[in-house]
Backbone as a ProteinNet text record, in pm:
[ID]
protein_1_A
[PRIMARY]
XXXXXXXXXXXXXXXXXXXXXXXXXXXXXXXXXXXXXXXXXXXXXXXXXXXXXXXXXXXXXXXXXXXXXXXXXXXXXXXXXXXXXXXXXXXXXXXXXXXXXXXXXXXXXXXXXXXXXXXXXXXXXXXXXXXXXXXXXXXXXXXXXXXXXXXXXXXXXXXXXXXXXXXXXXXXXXXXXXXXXXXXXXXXXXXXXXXXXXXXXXXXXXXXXXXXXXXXXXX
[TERTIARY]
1162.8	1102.7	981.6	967	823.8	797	675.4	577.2	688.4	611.6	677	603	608.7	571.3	371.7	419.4	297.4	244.6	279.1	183.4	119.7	238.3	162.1	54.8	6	-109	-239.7	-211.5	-341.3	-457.4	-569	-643	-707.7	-797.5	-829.5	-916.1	-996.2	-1145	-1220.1	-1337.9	-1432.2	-1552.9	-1518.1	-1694.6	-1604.7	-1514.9	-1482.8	-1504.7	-1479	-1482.2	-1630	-1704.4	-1889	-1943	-1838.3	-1897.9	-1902.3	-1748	-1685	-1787.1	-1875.8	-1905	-2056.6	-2123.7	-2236.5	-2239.7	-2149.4	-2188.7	-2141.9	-2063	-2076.6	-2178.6	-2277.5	-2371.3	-2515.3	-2462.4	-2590.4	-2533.4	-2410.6	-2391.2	-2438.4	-2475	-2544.5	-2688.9	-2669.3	-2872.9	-2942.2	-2846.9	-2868.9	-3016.6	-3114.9	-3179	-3060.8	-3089.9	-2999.3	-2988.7	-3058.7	-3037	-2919.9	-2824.4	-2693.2	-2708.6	-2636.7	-2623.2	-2465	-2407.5	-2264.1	-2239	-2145.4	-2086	-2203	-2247.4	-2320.2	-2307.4	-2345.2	-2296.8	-2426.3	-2446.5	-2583.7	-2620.6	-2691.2	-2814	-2799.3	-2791.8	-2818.4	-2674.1	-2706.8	-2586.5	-2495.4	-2348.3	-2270.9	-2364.4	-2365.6	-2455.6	-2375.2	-2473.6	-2434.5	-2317.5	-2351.1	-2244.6	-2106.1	-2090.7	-1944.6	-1894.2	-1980	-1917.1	-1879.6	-1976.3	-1949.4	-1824.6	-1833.3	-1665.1	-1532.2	-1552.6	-1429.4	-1407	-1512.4	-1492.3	-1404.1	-1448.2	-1417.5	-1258.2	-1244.3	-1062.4	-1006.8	-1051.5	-946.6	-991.8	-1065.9	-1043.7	-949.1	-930.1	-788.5	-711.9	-671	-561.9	-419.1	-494.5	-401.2	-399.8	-327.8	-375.5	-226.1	-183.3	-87.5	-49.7	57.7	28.7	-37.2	-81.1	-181.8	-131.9	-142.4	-52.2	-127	-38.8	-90.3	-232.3	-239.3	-388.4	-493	-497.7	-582.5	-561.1	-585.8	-597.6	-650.4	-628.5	-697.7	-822.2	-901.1	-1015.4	-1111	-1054	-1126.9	-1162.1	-1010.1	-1045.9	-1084.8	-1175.9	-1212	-1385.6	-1432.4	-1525.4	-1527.3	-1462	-1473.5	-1522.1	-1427.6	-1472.2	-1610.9	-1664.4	-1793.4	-1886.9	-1878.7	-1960.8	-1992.1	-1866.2	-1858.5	-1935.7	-1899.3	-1949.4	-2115.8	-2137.2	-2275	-2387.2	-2312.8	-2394.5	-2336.7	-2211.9	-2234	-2175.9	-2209.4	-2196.6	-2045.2	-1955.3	-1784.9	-1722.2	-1617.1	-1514	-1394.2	-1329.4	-1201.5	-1114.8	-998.6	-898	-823.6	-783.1	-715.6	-584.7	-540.5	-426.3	-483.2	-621.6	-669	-744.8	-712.4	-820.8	-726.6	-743.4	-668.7	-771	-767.2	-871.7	-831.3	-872.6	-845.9	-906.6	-869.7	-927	-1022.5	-1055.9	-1157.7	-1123.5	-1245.2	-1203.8	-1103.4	-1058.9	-951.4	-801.8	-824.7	-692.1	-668	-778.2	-759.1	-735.1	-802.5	-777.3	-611.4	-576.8	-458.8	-364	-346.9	-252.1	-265.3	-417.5	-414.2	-362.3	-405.8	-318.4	-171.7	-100.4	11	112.5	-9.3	82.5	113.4	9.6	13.7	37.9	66.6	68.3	195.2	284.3	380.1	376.3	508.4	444.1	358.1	285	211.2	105.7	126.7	30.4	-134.8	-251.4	-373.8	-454.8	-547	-677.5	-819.8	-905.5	-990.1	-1110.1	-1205.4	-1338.9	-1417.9	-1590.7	-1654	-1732	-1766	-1835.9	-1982.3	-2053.9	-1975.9	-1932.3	-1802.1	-1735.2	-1733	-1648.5	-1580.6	-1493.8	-1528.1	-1423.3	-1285.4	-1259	-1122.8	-1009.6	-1114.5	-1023.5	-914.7	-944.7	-844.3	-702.9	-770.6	-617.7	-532.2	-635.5	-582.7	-430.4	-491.7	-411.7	-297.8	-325.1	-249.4	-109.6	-156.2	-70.6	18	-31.9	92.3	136.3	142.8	184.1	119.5	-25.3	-52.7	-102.3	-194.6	-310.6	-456.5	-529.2	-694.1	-738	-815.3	-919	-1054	-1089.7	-1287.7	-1357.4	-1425.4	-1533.7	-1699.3	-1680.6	-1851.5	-1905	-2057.1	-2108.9	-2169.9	-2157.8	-2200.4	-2342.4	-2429.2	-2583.3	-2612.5	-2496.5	-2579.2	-2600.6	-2643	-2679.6	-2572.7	-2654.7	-2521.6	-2457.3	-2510.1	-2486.6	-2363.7	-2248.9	-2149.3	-2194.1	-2135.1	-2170.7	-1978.8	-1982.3	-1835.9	-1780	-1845.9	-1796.7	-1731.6	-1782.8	-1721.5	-1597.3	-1576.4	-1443.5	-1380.6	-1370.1	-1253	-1224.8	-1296	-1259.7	-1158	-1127.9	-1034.2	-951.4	-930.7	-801.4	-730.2	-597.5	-454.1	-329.3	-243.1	-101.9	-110.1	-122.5	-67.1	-160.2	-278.1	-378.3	-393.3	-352.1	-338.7	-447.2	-550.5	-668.6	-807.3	-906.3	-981.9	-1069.8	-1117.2	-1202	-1370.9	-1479.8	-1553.5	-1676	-1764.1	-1826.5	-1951.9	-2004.5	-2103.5	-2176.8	-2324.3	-2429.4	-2270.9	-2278.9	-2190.7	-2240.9	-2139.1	-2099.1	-2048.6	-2169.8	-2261.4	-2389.2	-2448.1	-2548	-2628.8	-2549	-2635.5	-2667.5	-2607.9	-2648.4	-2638.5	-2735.7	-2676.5	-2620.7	-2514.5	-2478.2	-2501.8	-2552	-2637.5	-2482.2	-2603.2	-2477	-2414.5	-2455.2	-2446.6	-2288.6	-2319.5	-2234.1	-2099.6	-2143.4	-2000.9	-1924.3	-1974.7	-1933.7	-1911.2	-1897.9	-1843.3	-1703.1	-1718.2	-1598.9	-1465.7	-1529	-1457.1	-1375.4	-1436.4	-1403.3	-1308	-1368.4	-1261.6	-1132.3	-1126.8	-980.6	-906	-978.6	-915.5	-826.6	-893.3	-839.4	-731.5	-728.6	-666.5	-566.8	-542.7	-455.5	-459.1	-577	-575.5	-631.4	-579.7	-629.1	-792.8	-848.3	-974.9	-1023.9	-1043.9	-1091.3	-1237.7	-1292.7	-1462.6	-1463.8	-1530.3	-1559.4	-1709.9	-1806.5	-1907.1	-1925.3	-2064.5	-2102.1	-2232.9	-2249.3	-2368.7	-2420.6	-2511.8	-2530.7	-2601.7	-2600.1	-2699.8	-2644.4	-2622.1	-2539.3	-2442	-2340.7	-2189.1	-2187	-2095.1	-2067.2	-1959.7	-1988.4	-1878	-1818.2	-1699.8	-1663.1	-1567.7	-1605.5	-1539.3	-1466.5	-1331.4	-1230.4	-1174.3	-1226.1	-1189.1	-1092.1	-916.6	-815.2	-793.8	-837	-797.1	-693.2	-587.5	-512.8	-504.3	-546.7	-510.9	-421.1	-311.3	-251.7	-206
-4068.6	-3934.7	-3935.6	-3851.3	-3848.7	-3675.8	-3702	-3582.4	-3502.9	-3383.9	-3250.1	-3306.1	-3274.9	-3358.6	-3231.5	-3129.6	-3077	-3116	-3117.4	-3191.6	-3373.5	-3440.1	-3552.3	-3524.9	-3417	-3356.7	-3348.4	-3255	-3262.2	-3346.5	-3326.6	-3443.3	-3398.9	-3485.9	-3449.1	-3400.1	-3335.4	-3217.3	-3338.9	-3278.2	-3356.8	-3326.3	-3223.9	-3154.9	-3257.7	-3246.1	-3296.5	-3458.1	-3526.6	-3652.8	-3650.7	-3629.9	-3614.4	-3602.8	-3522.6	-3492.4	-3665.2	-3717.2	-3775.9	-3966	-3978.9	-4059.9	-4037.1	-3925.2	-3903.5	-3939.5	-3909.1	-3930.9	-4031.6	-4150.3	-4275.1	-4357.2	-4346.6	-4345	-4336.1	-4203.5	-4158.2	-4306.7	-4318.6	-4380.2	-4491.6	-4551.7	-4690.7	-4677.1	-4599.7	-4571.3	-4537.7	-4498.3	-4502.5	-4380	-4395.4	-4300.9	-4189.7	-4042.6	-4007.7	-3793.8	-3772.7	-3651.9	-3601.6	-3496.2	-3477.5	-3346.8	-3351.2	-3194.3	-3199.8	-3260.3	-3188.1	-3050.1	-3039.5	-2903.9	-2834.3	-2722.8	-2689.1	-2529.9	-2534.8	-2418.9	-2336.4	-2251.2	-2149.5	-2229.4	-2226.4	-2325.7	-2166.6	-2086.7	-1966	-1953.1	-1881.4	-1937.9	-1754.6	-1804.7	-1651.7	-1541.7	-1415	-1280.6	-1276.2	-1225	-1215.5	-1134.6	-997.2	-896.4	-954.6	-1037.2	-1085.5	-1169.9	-1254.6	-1305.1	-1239.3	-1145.4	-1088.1	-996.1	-932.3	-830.6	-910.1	-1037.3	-1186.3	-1221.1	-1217.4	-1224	-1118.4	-1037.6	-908.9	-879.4	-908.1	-914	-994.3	-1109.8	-1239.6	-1246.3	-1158.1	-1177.5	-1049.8	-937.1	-845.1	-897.3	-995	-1061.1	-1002.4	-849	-789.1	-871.6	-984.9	-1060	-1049.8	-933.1	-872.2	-967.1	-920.5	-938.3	-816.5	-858.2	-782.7	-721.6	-619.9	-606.3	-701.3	-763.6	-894.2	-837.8	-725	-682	-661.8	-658.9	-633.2	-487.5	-460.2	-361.4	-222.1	-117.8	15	-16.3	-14.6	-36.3	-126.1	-277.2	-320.5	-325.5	-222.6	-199.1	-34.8	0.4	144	71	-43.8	-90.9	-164.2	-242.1	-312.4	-195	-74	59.6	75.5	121.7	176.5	64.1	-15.3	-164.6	-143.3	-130.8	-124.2	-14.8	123.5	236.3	284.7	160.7	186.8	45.6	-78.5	-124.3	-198.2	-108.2	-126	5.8	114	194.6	250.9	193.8	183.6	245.8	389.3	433.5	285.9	286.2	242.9	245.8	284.9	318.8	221.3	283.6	146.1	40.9	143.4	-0.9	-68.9	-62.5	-160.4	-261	-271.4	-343.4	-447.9	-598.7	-662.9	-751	-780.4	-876.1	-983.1	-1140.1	-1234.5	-1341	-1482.9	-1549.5	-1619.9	-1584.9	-1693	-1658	-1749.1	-1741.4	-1779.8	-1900.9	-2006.2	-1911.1	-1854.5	-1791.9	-1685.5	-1605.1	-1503.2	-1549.5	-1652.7	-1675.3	-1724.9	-1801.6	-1842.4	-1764	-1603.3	-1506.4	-1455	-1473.1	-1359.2	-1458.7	-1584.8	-1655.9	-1662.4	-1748.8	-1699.8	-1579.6	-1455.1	-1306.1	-1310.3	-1380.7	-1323.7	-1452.4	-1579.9	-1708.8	-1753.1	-1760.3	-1826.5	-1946.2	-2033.7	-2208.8	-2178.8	-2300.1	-2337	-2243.2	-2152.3	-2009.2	-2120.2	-2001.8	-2081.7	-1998	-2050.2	-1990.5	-2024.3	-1972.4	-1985.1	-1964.7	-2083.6	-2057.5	-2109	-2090.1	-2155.8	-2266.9	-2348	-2460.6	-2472.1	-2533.9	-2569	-2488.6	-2540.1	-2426.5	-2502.8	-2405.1	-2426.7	-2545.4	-2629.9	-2752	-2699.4	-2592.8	-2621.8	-2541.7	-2480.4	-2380.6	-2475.8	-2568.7	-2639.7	-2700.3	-2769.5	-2732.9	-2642.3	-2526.2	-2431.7	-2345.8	-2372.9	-2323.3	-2441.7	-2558.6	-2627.1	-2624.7	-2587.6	-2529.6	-2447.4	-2359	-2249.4	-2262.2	-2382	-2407.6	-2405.5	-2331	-2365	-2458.8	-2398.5	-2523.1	-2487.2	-2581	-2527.5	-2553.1	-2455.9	-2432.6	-2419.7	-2558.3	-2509.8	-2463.9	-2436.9	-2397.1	-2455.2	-2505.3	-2593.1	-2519.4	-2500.1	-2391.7	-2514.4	-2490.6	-2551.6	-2610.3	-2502.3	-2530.8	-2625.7	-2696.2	-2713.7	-2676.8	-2551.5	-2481.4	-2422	-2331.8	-2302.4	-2113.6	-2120.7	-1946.8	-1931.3	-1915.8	-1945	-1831.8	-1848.4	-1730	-1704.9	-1565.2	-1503.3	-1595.1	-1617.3	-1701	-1832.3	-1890.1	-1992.1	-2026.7	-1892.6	-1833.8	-1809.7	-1751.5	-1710.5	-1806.6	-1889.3	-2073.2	-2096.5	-2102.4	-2141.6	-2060.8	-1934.5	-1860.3	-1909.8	-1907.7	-1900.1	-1796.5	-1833.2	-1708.7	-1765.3	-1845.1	-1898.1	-1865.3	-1818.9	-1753	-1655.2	-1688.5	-1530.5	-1466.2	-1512.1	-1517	-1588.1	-1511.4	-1588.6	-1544.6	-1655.1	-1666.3	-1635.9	-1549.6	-1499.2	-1509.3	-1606.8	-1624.3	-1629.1	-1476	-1448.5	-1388	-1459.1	-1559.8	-1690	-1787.5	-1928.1	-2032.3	-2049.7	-2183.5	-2312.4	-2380.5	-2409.9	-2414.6	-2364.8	-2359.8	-2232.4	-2122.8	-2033	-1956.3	-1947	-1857.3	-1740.3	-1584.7	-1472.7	-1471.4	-1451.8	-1392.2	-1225.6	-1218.6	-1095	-971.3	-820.8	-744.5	-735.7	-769.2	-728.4	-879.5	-962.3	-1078.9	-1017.7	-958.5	-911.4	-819.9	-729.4	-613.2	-613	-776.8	-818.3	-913.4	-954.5	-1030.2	-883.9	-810.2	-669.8	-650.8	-620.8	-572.1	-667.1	-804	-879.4	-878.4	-876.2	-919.2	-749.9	-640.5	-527.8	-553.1	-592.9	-607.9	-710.4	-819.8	-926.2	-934.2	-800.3	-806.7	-897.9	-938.9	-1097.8	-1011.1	-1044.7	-1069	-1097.6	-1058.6	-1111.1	-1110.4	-1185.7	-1224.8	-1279.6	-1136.9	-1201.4	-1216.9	-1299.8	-1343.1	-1371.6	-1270.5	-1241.9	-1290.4	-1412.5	-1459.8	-1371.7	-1356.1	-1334.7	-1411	-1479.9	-1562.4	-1522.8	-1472.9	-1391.2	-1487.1	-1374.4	-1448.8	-1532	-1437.9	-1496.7	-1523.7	-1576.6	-1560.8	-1478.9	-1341.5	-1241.7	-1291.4	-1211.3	-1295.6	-1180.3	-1073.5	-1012.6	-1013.3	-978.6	-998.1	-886.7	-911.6	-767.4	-811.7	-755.5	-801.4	-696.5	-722.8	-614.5	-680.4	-589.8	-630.9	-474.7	-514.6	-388.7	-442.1	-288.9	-268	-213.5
19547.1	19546	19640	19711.2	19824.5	19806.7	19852	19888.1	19982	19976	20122.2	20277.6	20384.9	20491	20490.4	20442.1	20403.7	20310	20219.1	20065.2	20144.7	20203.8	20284	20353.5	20430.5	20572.9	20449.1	20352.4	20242.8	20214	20241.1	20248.8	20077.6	20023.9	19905.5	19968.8	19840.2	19822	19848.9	19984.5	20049.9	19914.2	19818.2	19769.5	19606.4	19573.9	19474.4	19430.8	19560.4	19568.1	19615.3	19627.9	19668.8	19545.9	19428.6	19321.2	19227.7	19259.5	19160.5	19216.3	19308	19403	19347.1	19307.3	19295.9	19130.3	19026.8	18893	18864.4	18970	18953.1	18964.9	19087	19127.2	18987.8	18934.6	18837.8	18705	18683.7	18554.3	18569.1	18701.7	18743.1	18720.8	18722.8	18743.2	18849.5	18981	19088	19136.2	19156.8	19224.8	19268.3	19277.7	19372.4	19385	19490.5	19481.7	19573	19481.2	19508.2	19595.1	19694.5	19768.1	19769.3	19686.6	19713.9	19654.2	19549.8	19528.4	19427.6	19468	19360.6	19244.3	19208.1	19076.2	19010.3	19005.5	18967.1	18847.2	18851.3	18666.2	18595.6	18597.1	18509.8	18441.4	18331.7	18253.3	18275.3	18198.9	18170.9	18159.8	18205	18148.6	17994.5	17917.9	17793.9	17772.4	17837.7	17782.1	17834.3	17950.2	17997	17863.8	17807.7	17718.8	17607.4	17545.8	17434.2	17456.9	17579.8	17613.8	17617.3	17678.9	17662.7	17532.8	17429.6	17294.6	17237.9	17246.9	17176.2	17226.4	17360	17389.4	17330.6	17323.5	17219	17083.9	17057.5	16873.5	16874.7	16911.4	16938.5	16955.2	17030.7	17018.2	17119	17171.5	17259.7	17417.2	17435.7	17515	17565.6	17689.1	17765	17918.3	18004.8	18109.8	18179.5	18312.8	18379.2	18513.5	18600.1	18755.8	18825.8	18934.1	18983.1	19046.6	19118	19187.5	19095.4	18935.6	18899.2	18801.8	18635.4	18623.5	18640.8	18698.5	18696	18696.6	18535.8	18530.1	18600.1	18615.5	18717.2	18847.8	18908.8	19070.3	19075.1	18986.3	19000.7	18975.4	18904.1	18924.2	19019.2	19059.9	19200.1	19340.1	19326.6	19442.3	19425.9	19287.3	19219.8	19299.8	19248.4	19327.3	19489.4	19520	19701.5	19727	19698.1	19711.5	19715.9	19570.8	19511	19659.2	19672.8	19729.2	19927.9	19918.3	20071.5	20119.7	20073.3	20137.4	20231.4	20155.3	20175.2	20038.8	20095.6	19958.4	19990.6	19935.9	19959	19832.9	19882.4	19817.3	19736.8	19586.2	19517.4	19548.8	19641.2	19682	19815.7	19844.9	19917.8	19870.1	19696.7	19618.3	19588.7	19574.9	19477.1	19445.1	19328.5	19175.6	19215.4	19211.4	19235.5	19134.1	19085.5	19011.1	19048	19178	19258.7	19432.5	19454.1	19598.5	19711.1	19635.1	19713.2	19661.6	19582.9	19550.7	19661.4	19680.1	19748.4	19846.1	19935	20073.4	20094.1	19993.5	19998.9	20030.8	19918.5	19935.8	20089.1	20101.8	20288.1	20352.9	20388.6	20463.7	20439.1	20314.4	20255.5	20311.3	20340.1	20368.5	20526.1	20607.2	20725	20845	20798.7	20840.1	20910.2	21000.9	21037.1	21046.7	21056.7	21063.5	21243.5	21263.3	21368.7	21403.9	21332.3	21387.4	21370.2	21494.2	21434.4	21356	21265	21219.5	21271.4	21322.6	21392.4	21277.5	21270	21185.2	21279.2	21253.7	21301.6	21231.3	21252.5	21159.9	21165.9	21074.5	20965.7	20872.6	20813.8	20748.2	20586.2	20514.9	20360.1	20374.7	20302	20342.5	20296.8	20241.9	20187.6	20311.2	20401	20487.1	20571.1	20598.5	20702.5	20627.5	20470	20386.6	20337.5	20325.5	20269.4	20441.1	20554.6	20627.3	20656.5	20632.4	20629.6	20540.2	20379	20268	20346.2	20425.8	20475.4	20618.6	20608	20786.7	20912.2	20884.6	20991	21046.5	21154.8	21221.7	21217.1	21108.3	21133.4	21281	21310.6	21443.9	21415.4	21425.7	21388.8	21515.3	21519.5	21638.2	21638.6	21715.2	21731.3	21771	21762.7	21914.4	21954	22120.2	22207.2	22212.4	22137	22167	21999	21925.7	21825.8	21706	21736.9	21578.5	21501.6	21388.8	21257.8	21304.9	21428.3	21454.7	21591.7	21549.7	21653.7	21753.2	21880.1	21972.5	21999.8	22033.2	22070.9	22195.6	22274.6	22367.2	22303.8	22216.2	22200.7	22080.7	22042.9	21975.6	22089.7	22166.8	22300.2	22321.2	22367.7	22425.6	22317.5	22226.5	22145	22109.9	22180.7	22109	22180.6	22139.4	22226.3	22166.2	22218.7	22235	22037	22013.7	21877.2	21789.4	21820.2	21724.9	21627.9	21517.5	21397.2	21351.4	21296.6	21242.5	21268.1	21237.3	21263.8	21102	21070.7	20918.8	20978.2	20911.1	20944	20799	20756.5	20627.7	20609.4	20626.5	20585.9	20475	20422.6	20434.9	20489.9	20517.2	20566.6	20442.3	20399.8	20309.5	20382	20412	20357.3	20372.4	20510.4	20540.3	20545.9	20506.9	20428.4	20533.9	20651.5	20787	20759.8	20819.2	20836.4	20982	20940.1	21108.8	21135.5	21259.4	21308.2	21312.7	21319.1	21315.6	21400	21566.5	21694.9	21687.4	21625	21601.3	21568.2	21425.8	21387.3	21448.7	21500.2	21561.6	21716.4	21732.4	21886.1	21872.9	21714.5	21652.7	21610.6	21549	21533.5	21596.9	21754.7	21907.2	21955.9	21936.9	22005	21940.5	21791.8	21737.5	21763.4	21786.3	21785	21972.4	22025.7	22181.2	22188.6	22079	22105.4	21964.8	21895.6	21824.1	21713	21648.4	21578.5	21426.8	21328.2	21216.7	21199.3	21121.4	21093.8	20924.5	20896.5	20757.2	20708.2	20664.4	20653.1	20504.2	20519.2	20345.5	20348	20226.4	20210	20025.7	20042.6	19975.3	19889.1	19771.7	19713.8	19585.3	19562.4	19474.3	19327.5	19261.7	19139.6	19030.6	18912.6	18777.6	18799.2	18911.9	18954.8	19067	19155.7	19316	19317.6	19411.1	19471	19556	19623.3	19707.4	19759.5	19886.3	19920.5	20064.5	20064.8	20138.6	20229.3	20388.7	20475.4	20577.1	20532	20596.3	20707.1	20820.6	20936.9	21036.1	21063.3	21159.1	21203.9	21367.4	21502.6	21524.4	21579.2	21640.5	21772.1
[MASK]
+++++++++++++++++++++++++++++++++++++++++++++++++++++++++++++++++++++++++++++++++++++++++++++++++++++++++++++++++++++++++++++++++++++++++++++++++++++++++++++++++++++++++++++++++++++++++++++++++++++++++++++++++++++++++++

């Protein structure tokens, strides 16, 4: 019995094994401050728990439409509406269990084998498996000068005919960059001219981490 020749390409979780390396480390006694994977110190908001309670002592515990029920993508709009200044319509909404899920389905939907995905680095460690899962080929992008703020020029340098997407993650996980607006709105332009997919994923850190998902493909 063997692996798929894709399940073989899979490398393990770089943040998982950082984790599993660091509380070996602590069980020794090791001095040791950890910057691998990290997780908010503030705990559940109350009312989330008490409303999670209150569904499983009902016991009405149904299936759900895969995008998410009514109610939650009419709060998900309310949200958008209320703090970025965007309506959008409910069958442009889908609920997700996390972030890696979501990225999975957009890649998943729009991925041919060999196709590329274009990020810039440093990136989410999981993006280069995750396009790997669906055949493709990760494309990181260095910028030339160094720093954590890619310039458009050095995304073009790396497109080719085989280019589907390009991944776009702002504040940037992991270094927490804003990328400027004049940035985005030259990334916009380009994938609208060059026909490419674009996928921004926007971080916010409070009680929870959000994690919103803007699938554009020009035609």
């Amino acid at each position: 019995m063997s692996l798929s020749l894709i399940g073989k390409s899979i490398s393990e979780s770089a943040t998982l094994k950082l984790n599993e390396i660091a509380a070996i480390l602590r069980s020794k006694g090791e001095p040791l401050i950890h910057l691998g994977g990290g997780e908010p110190k503030s705990k559940a908001p109350l009312d989330a728990i008490i409303a999670a309670t209150n569904i499983l002592n009902s016991a009405e515990i149904r299936y759900t439409p895969a995008d998410g029920i009514p109610a939650l993508k009419q709060a998900i709009i309310r949200y958008t509406e209320e703090f970025y200044g965007r309506k959008v319509e409910p069958e442009n909404v889908i609920a997700s269990s996390g972030a890696k899920q979501a990225i999975m389905v957009a890649l998943q939907t729009i991925l041919n084998p060999q196709e590329e995905v274009i990020f810039p680095a440093p990136y989410w460690v999981s993006y280069p498996e995750m396009v790997k899962l669906c055949g493709g080929i990760p494309v990181p992008v260095y910028p030339e000068d160094g720093s954590f703020y890619p310039r458009l020029q050095d995304i073009e340098q790396r497109v080719t005919s085989y280019t589907k997407a390009i991944i776009i993650n702002s504040p940037n996980n992991p270094t927490g960059a804003m990328y400027s607006e004049e940035f985005i709105a030259d990334i916009v332009s380009f994938c609208e001219r060059k026909n490419i997919y674009l996928i921004i994923i926007i971080y916010a850190c409070c009680h929870i981490r959000e994690t919103i998902f803007v699938l554009i493909k020009y035609s």
